[in-house]
Gaussian input, Z-matrix of N, CA and C with variables (Angstrom, degrees):
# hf/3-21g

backbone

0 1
 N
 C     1     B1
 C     2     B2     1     A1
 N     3     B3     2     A2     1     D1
 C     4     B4     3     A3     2     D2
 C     5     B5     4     A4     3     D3
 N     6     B6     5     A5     4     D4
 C     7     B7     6     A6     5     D5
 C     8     B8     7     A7     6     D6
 N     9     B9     8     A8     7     D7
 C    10    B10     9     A9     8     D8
 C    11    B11    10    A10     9     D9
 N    12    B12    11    A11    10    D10
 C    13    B13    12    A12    11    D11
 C    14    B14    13    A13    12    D12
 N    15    B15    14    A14    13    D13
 C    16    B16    15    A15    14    D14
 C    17    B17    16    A16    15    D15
 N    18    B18    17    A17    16    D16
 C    19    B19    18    A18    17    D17
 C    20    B20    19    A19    18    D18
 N    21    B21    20    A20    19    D19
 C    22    B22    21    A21    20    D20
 C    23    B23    22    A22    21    D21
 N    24    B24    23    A23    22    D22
 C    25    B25    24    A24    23    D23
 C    26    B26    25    A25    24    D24
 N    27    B27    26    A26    25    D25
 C    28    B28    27    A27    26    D26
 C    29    B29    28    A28    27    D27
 N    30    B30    29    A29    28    D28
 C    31    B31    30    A30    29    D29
 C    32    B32    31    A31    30    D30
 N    33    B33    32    A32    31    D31
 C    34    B34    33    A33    32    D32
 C    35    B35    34    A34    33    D33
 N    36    B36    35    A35    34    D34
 C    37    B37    36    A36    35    D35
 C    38    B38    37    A37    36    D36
 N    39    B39    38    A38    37    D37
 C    40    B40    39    A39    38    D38
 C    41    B41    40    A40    39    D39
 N    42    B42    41    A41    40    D40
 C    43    B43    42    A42    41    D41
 C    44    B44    43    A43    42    D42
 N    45    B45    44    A44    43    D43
 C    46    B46    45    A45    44    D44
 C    47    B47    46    A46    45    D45
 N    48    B48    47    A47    46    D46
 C    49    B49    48    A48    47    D47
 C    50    B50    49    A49    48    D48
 N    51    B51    50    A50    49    D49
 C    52    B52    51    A51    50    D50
 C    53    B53    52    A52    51    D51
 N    54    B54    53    A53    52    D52
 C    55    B55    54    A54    53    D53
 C    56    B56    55    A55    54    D54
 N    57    B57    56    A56    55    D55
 C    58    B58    57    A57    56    D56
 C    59    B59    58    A58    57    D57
 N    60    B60    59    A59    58    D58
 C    61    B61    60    A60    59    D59
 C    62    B62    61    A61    60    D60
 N    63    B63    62    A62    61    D61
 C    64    B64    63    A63    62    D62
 C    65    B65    64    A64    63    D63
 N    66    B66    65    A65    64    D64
 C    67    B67    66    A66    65    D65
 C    68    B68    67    A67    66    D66
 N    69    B69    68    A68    67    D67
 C    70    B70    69    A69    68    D68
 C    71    B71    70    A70    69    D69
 N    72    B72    71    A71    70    D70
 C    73    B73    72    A72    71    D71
 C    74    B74    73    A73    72    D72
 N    75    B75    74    A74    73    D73
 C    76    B76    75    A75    74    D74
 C    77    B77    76    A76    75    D75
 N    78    B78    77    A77    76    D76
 C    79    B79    78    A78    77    D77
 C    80    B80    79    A79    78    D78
 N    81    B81    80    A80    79    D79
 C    82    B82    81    A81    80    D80
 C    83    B83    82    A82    81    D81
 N    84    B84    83    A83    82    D82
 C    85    B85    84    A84    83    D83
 C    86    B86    85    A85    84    D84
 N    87    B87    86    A86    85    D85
 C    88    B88    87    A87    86    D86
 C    89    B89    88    A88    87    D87
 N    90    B90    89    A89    88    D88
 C    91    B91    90    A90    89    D89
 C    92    B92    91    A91    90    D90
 N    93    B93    92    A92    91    D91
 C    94    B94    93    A93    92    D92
 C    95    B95    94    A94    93    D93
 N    96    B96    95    A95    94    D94
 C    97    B97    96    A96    95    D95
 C    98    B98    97    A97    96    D96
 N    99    B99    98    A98    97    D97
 C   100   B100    99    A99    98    D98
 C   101   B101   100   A100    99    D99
 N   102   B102   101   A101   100   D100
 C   103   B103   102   A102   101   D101
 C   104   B104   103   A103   102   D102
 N   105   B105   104   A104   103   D103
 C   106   B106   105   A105   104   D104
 C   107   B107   106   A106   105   D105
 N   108   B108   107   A107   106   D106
 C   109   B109   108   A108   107   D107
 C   110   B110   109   A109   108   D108
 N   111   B111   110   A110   109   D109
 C   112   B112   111   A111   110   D110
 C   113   B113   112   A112   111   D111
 N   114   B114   113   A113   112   D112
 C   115   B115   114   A114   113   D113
 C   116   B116   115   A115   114   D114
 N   117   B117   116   A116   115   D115
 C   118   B118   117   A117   116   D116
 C   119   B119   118   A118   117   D117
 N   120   B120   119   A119   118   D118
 C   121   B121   120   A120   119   D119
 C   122   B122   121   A121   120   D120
 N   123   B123   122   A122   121   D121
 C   124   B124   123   A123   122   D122
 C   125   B125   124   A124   123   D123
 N   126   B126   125   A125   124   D124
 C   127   B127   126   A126   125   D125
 C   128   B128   127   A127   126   D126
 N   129   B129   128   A128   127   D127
 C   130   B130   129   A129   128   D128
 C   131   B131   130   A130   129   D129
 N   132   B132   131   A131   130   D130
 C   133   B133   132   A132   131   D131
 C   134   B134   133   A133   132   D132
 N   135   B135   134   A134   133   D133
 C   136   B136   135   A135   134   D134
 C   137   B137   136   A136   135   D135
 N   138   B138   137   A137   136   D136
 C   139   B139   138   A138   137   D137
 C   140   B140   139   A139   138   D138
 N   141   B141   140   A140   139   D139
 C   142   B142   141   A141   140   D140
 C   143   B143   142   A142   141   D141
 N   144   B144   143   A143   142   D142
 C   145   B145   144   A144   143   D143
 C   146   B146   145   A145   144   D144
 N   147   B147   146   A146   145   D145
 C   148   B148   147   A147   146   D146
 C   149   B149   148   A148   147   D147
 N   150   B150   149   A149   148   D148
 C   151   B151   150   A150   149   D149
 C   152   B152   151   A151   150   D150
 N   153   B153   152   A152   151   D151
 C   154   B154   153   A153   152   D152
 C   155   B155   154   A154   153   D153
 N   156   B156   155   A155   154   D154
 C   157   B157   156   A156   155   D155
 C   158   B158   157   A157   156   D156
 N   159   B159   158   A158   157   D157
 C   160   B160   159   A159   158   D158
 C   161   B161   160   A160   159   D159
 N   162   B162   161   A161   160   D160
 C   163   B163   162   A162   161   D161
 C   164   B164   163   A163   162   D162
 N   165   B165   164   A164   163   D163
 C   166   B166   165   A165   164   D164
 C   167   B167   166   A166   165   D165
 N   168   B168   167   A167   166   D166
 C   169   B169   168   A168   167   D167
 C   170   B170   169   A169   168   D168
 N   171   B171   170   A170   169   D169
 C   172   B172   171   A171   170   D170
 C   173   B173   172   A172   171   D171
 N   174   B174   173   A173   172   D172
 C   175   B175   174   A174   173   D173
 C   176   B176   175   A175   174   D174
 N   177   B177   176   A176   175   D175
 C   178   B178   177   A177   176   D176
 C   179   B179   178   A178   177   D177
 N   180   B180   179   A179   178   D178
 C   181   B181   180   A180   179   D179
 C   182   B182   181   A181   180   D180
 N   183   B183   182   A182   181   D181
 C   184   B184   183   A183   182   D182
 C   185   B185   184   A184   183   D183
 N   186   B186   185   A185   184   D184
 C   187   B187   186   A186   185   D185
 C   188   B188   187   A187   186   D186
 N   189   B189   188   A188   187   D187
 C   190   B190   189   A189   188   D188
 C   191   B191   190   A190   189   D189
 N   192   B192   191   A191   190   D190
 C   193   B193   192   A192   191   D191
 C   194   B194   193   A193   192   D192
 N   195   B195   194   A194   193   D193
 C   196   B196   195   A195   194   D194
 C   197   B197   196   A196   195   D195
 N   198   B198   197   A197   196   D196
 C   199   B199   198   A198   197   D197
 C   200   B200   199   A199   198   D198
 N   201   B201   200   A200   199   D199
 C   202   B202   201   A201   200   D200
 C   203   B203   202   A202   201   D201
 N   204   B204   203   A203   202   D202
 C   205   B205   204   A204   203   D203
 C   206   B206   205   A205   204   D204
 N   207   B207   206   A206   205   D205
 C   208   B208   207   A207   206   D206
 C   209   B209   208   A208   207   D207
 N   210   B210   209   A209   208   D208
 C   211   B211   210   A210   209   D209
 C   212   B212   211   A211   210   D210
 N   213   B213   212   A212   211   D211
 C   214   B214   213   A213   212   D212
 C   215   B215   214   A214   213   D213
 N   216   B216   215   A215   214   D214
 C   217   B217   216   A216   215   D215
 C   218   B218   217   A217   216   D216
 N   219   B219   218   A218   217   D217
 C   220   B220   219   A219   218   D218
 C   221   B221   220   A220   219   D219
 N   222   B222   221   A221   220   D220
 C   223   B223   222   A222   221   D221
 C   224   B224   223   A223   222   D222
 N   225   B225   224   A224   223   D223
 C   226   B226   225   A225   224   D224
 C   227   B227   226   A226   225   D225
 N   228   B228   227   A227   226   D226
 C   229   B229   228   A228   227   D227
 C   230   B230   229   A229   228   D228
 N   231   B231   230   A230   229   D229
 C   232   B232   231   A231   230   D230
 C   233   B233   232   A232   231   D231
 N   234   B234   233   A233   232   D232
 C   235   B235   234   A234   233   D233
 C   236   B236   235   A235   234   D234
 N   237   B237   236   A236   235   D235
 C   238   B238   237   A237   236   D236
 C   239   B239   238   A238   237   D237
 N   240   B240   239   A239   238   D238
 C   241   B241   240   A240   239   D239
 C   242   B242   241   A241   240   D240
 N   243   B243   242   A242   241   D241
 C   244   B244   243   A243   242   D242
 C   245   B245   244   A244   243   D243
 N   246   B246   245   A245   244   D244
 C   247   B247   246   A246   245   D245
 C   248   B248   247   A247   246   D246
 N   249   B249   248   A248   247   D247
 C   250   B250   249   A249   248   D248
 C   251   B251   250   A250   249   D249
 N   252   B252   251   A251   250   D250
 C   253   B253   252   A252   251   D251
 C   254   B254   253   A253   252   D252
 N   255   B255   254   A254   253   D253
 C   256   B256   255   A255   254   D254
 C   257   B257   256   A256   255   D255
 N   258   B258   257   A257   256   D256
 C   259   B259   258   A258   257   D257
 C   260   B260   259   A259   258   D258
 N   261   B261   260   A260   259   D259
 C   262   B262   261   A261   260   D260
 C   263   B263   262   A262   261   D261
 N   264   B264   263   A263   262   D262
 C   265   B265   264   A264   263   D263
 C   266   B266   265   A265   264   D264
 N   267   B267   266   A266   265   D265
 C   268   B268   267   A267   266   D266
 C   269   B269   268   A268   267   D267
 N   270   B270   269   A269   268   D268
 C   271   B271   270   A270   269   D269
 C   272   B272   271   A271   270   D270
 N   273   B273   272   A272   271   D271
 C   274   B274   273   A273   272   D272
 C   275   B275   274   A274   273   D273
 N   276   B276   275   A275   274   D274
 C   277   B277   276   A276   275   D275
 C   278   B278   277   A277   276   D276
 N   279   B279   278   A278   277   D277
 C   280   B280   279   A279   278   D278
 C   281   B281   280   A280   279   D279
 N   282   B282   281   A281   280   D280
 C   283   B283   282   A282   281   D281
 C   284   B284   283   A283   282   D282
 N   285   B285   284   A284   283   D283
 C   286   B286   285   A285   284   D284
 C   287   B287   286   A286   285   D285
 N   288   B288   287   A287   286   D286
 C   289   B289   288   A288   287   D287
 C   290   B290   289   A289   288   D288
 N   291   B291   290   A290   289   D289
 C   292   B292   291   A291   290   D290
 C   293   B293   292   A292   291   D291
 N   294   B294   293   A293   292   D292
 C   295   B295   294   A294   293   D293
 C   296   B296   295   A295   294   D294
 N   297   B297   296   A296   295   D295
 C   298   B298   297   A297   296   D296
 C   299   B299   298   A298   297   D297
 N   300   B300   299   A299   298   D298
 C   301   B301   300   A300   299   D299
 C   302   B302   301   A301   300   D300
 N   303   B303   302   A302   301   D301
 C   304   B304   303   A303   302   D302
 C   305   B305   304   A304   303   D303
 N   306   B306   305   A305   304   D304
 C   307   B307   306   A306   305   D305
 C   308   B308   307   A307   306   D306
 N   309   B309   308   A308   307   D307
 C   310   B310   309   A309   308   D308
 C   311   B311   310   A310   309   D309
 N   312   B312   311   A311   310   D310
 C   313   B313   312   A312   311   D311
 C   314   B314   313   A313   312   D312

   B1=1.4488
   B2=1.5230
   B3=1.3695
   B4=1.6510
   B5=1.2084
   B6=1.4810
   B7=1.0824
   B8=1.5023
   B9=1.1320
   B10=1.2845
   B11=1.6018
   B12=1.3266
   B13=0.9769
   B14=1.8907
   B15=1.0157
   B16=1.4746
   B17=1.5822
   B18=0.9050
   B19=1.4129
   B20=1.9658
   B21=1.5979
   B22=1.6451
   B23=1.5881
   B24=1.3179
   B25=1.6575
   B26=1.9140
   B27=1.4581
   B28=1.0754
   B29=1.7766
   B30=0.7728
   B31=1.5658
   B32=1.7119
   B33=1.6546
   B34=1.7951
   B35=1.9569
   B36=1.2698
   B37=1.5035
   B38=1.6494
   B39=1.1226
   B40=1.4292
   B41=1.3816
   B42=1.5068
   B43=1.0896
   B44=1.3431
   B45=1.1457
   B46=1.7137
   B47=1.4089
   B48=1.6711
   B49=1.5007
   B50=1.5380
   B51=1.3994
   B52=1.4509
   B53=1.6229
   B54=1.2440
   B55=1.5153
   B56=1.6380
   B57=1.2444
   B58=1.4220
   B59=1.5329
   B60=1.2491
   B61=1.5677
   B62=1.3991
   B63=1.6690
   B64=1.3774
   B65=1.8684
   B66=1.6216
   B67=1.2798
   B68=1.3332
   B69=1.4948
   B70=1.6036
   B71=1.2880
   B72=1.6918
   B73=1.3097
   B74=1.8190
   B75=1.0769
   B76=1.0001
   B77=1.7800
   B78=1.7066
   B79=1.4277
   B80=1.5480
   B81=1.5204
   B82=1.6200
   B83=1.7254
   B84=1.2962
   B85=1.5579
   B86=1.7235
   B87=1.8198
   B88=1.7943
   B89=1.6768
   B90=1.1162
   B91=1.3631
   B92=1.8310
   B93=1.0523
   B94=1.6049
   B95=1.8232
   B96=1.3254
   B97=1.6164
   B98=1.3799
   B99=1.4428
   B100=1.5332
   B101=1.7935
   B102=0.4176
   B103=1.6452
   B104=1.5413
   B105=1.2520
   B106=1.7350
   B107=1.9922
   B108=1.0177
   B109=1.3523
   B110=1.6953
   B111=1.0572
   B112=1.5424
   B113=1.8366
   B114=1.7156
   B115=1.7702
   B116=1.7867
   B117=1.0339
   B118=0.8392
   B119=1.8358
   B120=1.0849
   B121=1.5029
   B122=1.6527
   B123=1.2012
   B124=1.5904
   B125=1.6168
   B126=1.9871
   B127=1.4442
   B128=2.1233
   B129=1.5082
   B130=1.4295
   B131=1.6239
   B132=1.5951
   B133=1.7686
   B134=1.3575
   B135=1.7269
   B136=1.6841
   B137=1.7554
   B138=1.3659
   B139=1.3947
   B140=1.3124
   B141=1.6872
   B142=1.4272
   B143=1.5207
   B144=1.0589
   B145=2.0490
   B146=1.6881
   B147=1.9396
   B148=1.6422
   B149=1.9420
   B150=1.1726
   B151=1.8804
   B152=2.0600
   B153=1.3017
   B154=1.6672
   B155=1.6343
   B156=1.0889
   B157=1.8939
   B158=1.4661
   B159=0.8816
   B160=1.7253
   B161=1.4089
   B162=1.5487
   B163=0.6519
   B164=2.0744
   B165=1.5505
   B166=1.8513
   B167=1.7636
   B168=1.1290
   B169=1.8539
   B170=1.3746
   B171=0.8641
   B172=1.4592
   B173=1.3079
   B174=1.7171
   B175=1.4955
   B176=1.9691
   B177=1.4051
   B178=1.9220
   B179=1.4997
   B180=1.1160
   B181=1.9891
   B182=1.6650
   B183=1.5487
   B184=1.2957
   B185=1.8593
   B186=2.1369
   B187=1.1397
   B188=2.0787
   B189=0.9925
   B190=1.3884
   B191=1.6047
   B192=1.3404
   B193=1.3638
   B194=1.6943
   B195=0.6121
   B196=1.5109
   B197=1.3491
   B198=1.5928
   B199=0.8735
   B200=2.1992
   B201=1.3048
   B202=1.2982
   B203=1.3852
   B204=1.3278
   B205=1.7224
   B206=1.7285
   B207=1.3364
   B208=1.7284
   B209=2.0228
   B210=1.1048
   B211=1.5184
   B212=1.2967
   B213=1.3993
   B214=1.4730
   B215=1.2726
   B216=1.3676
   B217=1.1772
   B218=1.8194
   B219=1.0247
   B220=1.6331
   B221=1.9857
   B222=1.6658
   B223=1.8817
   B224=1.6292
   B225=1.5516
   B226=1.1772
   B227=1.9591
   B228=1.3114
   B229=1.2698
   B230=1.5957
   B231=1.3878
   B232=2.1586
   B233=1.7868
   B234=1.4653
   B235=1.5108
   B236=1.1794
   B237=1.0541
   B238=1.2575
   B239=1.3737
   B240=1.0535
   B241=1.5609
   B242=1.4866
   B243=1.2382
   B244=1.6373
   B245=1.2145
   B246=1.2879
   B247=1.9881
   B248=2.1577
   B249=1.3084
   B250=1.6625
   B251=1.8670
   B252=0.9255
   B253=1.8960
   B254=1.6711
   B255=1.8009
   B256=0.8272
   B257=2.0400
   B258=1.0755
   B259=0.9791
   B260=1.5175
   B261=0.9163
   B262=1.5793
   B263=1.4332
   B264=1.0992
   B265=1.6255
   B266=1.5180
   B267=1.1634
   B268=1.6833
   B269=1.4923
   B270=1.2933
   B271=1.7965
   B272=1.9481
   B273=1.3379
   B274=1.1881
   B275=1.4225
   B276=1.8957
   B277=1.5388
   B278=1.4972
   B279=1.2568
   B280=1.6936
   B281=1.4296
   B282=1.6284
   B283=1.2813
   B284=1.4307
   B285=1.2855
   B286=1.7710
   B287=1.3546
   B288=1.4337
   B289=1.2482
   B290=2.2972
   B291=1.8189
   B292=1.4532
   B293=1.4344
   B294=1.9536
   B295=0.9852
   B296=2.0027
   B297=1.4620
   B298=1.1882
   B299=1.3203
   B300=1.0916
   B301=1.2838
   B302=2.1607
   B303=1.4889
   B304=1.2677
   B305=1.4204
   B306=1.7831
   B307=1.5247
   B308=1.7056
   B309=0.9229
   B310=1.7644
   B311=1.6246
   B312=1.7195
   B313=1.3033
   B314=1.6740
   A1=109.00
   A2=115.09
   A3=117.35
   A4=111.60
   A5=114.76
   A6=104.02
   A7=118.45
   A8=124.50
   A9=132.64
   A10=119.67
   A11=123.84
   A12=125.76
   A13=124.27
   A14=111.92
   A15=121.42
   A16=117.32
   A17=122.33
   A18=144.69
   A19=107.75
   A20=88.33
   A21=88.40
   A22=94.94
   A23=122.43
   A24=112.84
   A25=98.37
   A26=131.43
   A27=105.01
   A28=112.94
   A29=107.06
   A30=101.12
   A31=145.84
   A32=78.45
   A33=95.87
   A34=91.72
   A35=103.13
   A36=92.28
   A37=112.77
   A38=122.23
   A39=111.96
   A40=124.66
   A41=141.45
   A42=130.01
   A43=105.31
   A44=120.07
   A45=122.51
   A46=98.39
   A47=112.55
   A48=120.43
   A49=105.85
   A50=120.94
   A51=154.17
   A52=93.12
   A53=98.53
   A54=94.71
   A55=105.46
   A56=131.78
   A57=145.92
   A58=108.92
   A59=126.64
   A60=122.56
   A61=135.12
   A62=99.25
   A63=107.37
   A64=96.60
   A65=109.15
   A66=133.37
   A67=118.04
   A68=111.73
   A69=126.40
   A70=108.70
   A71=131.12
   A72=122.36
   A73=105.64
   A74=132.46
   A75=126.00
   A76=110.05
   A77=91.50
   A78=99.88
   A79=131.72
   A80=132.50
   A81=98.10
   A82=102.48
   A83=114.63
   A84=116.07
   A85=87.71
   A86=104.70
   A87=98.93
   A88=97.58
   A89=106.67
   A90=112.77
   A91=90.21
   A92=113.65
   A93=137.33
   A94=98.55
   A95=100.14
   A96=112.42
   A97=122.79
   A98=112.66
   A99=114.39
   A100=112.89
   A101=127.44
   A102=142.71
   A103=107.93
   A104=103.18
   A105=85.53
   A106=85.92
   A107=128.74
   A108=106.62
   A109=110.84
   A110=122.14
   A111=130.24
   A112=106.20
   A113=100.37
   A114=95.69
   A115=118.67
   A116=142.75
   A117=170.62
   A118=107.21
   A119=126.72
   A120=131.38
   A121=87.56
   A122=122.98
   A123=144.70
   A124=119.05
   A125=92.98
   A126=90.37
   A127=95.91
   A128=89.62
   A129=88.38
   A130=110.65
   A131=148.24
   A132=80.43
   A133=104.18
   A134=98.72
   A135=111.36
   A136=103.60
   A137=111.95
   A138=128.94
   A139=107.95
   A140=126.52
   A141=126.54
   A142=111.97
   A143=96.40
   A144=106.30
   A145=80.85
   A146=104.89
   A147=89.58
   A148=109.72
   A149=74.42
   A150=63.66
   A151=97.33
   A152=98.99
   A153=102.40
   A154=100.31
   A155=130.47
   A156=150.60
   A157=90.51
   A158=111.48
   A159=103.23
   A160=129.38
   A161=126.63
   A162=102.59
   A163=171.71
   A164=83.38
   A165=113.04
   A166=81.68
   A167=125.31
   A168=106.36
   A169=119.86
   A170=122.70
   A171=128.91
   A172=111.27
   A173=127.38
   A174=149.39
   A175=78.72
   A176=106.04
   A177=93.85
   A178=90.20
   A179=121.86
   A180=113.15
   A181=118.77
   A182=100.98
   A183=92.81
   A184=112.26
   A185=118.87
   A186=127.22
   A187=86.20
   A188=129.45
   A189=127.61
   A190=113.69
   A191=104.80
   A192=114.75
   A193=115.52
   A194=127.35
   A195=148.07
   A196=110.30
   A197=126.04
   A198=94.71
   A199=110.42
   A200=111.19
   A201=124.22
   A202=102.95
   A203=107.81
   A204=105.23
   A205=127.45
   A206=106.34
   A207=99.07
   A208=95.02
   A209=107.98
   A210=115.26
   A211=134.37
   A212=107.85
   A213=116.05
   A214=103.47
   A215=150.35
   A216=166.18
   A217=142.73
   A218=122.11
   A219=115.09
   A220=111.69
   A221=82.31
   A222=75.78
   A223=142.63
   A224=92.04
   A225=108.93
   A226=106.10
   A227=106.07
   A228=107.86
   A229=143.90
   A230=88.32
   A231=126.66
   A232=105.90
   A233=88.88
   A234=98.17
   A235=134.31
   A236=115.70
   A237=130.10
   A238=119.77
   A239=123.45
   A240=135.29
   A241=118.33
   A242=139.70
   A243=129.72
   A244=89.46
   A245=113.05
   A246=124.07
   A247=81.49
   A248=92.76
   A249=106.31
   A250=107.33
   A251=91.49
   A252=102.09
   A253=128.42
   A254=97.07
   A255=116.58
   A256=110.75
   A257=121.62
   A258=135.60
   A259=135.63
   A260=149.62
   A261=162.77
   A262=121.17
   A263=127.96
   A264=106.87
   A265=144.99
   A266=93.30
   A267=104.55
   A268=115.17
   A269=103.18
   A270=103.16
   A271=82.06
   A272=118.79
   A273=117.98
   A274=113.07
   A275=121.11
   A276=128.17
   A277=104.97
   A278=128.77
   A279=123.68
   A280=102.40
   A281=118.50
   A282=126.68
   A283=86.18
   A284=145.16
   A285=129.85
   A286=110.85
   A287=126.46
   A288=125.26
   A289=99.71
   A290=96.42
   A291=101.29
   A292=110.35
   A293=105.64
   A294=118.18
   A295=101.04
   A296=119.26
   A297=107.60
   A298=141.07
   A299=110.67
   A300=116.39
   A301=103.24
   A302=102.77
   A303=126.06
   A304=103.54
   A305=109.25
   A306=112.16
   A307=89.79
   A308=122.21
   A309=110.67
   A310=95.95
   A311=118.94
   A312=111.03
   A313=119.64
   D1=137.76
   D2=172.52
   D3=-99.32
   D4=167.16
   D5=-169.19
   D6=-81.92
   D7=-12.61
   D8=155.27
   D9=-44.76
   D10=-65.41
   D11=146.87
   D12=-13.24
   D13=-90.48
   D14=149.25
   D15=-11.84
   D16=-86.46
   D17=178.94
   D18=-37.60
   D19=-36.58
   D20=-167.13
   D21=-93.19
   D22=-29.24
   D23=178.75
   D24=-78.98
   D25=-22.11
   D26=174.36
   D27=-81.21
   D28=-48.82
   D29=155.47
   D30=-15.57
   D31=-28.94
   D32=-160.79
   D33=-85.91
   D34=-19.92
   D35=-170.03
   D36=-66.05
   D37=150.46
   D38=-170.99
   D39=-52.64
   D40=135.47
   D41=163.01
   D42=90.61
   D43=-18.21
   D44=-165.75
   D45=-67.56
   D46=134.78
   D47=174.71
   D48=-132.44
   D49=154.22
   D50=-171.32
   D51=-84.17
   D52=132.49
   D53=165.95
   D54=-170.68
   D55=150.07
   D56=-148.82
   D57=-120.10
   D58=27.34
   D59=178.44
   D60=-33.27
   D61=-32.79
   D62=-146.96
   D63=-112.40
   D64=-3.06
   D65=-168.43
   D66=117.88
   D67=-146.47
   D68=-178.69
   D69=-96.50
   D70=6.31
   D71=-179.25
   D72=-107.42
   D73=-0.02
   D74=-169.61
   D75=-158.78
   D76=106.51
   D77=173.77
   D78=-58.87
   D79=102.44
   D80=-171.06
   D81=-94.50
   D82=172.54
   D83=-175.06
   D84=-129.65
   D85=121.93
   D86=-177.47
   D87=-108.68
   D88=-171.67
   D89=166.89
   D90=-166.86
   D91=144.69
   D92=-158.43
   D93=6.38
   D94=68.43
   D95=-174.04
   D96=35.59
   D97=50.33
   D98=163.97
   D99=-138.44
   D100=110.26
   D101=-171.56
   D102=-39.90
   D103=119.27
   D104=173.07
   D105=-138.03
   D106=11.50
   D107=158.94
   D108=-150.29
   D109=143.19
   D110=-172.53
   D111=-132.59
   D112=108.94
   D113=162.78
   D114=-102.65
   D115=161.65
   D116=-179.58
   D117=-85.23
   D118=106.06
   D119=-159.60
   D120=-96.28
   D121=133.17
   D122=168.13
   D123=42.69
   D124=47.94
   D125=174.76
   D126=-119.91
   D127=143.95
   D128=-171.37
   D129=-107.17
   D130=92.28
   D131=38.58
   D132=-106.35
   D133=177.52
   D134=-179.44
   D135=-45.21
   D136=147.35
   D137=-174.74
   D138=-145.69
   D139=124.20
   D140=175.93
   D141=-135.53
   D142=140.83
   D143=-159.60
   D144=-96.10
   D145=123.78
   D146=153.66
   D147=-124.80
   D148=-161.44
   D149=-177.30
   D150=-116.03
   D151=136.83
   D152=-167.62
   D153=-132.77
   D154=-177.18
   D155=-170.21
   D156=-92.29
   D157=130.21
   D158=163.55
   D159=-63.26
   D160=-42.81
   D161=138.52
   D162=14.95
   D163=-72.67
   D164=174.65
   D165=-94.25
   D166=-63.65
   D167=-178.84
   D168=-30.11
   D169=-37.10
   D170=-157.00
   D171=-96.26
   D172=-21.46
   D173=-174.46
   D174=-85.84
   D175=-50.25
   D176=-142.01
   D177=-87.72
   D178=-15.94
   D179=174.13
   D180=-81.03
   D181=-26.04
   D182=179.33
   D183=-86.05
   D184=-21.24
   D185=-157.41
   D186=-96.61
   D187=-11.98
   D188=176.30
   D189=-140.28
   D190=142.53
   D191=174.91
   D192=-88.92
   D193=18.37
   D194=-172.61
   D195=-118.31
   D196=-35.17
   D197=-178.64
   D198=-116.06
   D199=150.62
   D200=-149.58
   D201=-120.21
   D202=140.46
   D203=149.67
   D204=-32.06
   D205=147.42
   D206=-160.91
   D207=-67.68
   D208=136.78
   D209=148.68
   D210=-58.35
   D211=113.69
   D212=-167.97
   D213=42.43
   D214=49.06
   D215=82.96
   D216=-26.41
   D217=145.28
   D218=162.04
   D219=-58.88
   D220=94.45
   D221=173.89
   D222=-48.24
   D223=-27.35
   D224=-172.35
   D225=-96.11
   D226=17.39
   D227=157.49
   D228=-156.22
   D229=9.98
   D230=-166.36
   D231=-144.61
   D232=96.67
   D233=145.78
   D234=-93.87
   D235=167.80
   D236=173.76
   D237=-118.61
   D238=141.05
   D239=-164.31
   D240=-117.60
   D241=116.25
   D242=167.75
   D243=-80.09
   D244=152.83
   D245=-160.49
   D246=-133.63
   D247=71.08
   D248=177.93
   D249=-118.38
   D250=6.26
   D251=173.97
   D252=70.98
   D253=12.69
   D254=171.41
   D255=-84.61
   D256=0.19
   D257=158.82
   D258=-94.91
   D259=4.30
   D260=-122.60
   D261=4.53
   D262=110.18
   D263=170.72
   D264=-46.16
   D265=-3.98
   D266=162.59
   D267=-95.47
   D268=-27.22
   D269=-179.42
   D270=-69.03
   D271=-81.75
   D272=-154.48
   D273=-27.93
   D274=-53.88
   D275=166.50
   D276=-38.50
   D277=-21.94
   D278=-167.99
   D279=-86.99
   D280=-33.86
   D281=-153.60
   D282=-105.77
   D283=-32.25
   D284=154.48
   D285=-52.37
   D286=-47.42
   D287=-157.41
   D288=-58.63
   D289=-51.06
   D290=-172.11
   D291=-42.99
   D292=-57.08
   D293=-148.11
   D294=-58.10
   D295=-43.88
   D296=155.86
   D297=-70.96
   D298=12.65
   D299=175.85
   D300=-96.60
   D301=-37.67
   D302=-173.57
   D303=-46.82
   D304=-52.19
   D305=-152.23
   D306=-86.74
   D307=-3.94
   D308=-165.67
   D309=-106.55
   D310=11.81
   D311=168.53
   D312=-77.14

């Protein structure tokens, strides 16, 4: 998956907007101004912080090595993902879909 790719399915969720808070190194993705997805601009490989249950964190860090406590994030509720395909791209679309679903609770 590229990051284009990525970018355009996080996008697709309703309302979801692009926005640059933190500068030019880090894309955030909001939805009614709360962040539920963060990429990493020109790190290889692509990496996107979402926000997940702790719970399901704790199943997907120990069942993949890819995926990590959130970066410079709340650990105990934002991972972070290397998007190296050791994850599936449909799991990952599942784990965007929550993470916006998460912040609009």
């Amino acid at each position: 998956m590229t990051r284009t790719e990525v970018e355009e399915y996080v996008l697709s969720m309703p309302n979801a907007q692009l926005d640059y808070p933190f500068g030019k190194d880090v894309a955030v993705y909001k939805v009614a101004d709360k962040m539920f997805a963060l990429i990493s601009e020109d790190k290889q490989p692509l990496q996107i912080s979402l926000k997940c249950a702790p719970e399901l964190s704790d199943v997907l860090r120990e069942r993949y090595d890819v995926v990590m406590p959130g970066y410079h994030l709340n650990k105990k509720h934002w991972n972070t993902i290397l998007l190296t395909g050791q994850l599936p791209w449909t799991e990952v679309q599942d784990l965007i879909r929550l993470s916006y679903n998460l912040v609009q609770e």
